[in-house]
N, C-alpha and C positions, 0 to 999 in steps of 0.2 A: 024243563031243561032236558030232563031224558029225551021225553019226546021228536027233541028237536034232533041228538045226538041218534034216536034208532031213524030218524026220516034219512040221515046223510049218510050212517052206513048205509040203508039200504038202495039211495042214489049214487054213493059209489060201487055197488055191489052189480045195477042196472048198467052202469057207465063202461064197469070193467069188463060184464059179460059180452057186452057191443062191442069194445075195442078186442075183444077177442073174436068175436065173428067176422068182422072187419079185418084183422088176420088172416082167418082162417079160409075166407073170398078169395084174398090175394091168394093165397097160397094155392087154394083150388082151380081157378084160373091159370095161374103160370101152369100150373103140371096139365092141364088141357090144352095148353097152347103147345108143351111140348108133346104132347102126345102127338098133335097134328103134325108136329113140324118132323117128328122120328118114321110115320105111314107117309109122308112124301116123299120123304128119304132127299138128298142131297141136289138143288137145283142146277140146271147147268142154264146163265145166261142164252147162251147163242138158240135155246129153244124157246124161250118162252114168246109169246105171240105180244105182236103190236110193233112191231116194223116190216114192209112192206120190202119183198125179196130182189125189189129193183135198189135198195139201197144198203143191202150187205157188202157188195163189192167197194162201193164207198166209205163203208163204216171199218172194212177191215183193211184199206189203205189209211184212214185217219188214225185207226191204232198203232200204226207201223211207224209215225211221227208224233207219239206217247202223248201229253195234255197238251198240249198246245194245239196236234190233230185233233185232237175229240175237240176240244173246246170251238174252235171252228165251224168240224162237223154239227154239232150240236146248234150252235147259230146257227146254219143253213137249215138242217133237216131235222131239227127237236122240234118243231109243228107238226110235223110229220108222221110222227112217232109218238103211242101211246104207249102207258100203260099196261103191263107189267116192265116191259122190253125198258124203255125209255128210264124207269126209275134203274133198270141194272145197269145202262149206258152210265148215268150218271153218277152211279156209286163207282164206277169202273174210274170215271174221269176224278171224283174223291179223293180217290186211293194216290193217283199219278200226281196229283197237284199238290197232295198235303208235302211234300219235300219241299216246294217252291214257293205256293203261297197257301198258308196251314190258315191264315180271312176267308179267304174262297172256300177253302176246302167244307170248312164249319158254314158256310153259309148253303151251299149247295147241298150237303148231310142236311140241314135242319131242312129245307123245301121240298127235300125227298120225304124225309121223316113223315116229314105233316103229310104229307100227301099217301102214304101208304098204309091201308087197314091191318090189323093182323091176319087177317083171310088171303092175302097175297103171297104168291110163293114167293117173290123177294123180302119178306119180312125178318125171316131169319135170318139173312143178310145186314139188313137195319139193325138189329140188336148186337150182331156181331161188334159191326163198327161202332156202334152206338157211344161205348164208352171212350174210344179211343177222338172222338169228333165232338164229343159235348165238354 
């Protein structure tokens, strides 16, 4: 019986030291992410690449008629548009819609979500909103 009683401390002892390392990951991790995200320093949408400079002038009249423009624009010209650019158009249109329909809002946040690595300069944007849309 002893036997049996030093096998399971010592399989709890194995158990606890992993669920500590497995901690200690997360935690090493997040502080590397924000390392990255503090040497980037602060994004401004209007530069990042992946919209094509014949459709600024459109993008910044469909702003000026708040989601309902974007959501529009976005139907026409979101083919159009990669990638980094496209994920911050569409956190932009997030933001405007969750007052009116807070369904959409969460459904377009989660297709951004999934779609963007943490190597993306819009990510620290995703986490921003993150809590506030899940």
């Amino acid at each position: 019986m002893s036997k049996l009683i030093g096998a399971l401390i010592i399989a709890l002892v194995i158990w606890g030291g992993y669920q500590l390392f497995e901690v200690w990951d997360t935690y090493d991790k997040d502080q590397d992410v924000k390392a990255k995200e503090a040497a980037v320093g602060p994004v401004n949408g209007d530069q990042l690449p992946g919209m094509p400079d014949n459709l600024r002038s459109t993008y910044d009249i469909a702003q000026k008629n708040g989601a309902v423009g974007i959501r529009k624009w976005l139907k026409a010209y979101g083919p159009k548009i990669e990638d980094p650019r496209l994920a911050w158009i569409e956190l932009d249109y997030v933001v405007l819609v969750s007052h009116d329909d807070p369904v959409e809002a969460k459904k377009v946040f989660e297709d951004v979500k999934a779609r963007i690595q943490p190597s993306s300069p819009v990510y620290p944007r995703v986490k921003q909103l993150e809590k506030t849309y899940e």
